[in-house]
C-alpha positions as CSV (number, residue, x, y, z in Angstrom):
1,X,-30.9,-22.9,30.6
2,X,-31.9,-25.5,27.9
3,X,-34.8,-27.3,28.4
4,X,-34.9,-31.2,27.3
5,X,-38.3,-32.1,28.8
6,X,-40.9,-29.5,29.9
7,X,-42.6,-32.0,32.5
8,X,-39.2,-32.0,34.2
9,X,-38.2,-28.4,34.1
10,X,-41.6,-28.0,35.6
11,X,-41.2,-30.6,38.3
12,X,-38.1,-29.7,39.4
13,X,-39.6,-25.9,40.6
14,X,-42.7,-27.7,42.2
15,X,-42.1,-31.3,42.1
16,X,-41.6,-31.6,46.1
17,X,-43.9,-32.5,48.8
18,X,-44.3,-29.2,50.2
19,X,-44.3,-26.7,47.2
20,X,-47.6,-27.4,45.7
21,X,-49.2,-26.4,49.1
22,X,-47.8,-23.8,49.5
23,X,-48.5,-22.7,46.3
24,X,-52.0,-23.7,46.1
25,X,-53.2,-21.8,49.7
26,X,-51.7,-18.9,48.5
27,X,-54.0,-19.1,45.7
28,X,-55.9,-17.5,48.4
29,X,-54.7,-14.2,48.2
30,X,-51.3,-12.9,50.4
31,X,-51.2,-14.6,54.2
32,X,-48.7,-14.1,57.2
33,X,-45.9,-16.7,57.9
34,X,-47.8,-18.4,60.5
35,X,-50.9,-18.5,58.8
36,X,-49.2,-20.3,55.6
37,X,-48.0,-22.8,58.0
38,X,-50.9,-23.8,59.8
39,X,-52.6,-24.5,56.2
40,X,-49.9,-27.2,55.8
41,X,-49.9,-28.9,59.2
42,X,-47.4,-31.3,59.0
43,X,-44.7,-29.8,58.0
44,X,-41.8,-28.8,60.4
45,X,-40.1,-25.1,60.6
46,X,-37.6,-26.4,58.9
47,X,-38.9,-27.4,56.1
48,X,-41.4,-24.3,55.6
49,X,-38.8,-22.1,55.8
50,X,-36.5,-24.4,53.3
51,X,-39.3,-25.0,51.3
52,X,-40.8,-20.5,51.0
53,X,-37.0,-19.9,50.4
54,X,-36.8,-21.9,47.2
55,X,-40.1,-20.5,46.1
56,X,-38.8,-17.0,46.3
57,X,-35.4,-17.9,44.8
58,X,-37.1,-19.3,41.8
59,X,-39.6,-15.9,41.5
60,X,-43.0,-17.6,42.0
61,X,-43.5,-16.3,45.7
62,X,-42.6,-12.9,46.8
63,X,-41.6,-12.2,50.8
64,X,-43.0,-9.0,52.2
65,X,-41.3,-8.1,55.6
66,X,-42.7,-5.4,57.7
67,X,-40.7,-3.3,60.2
68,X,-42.8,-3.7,63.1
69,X,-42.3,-5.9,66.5
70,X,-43.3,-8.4,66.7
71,X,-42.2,-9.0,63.2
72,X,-44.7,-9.5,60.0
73,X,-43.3,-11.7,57.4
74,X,-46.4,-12.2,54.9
75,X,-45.9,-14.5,51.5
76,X,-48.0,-13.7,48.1
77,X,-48.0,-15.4,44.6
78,X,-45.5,-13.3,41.7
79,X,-47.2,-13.1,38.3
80,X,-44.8,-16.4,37.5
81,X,-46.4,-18.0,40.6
82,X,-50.3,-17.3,39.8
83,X,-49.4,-18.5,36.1
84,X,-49.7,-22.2,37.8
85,X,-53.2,-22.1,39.4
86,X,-54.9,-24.0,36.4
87,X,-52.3,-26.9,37.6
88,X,-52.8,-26.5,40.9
89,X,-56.6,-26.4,40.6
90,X,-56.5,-29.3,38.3
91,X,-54.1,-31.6,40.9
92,X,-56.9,-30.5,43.4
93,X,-59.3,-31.5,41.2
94,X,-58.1,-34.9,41.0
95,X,-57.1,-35.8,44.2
96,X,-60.9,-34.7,45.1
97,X,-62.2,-37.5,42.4
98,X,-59.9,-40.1,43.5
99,X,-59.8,-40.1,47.1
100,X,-63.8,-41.0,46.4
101,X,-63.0,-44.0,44.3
């Protein structure tokens, strides 16, 4: 894949709504399907699932699914994934200073 502009390789794995949520609570450490969602209360089913699929298909969440009933389905950062907490932390960061303004 050649890359013309960085900013816009970038934005296209996390530029949506939902991604950089779902990134950024997982920052936490590994959590459980619902739990993930809860963090992110307005978004649909739809959506979450949309949205934890493209994460995984583009290698910066793993799914973990364990064979018991009911079912567990639990999300963690890959290495690729944690490589983009200093921009999550600094949107965070931001957004924190500005909302005061």
């Amino acid at each position: 894949m050649k890359i013309n502009c960085p900013l816009n390789y970038t934005m296209t794995l996390i530029g949506t709504k939902w991604k950089p949520l779902v990134l950024f609570h997982l920052l936490e450490g590994a959590s459980r399907s619902g739990v993930l969602q809860k963090k992110v209360p307005e978004i649909s089913n739809k959506m979450f699932t949309q949205t934890v699929r493209e994460l995984e298909k583009d290698g910066l969440i793993s799914r973990i699914v364990y064979p018991v009933v009911p079912p567990k389905v639990e999300y963690k950062l890959t290495k690729r994934g944690k490589s983009l907490e200093g921009i999550l932390r600094s949107l965070d960061k931001w957004g924190l200073e500005d909302c005061k303004n």
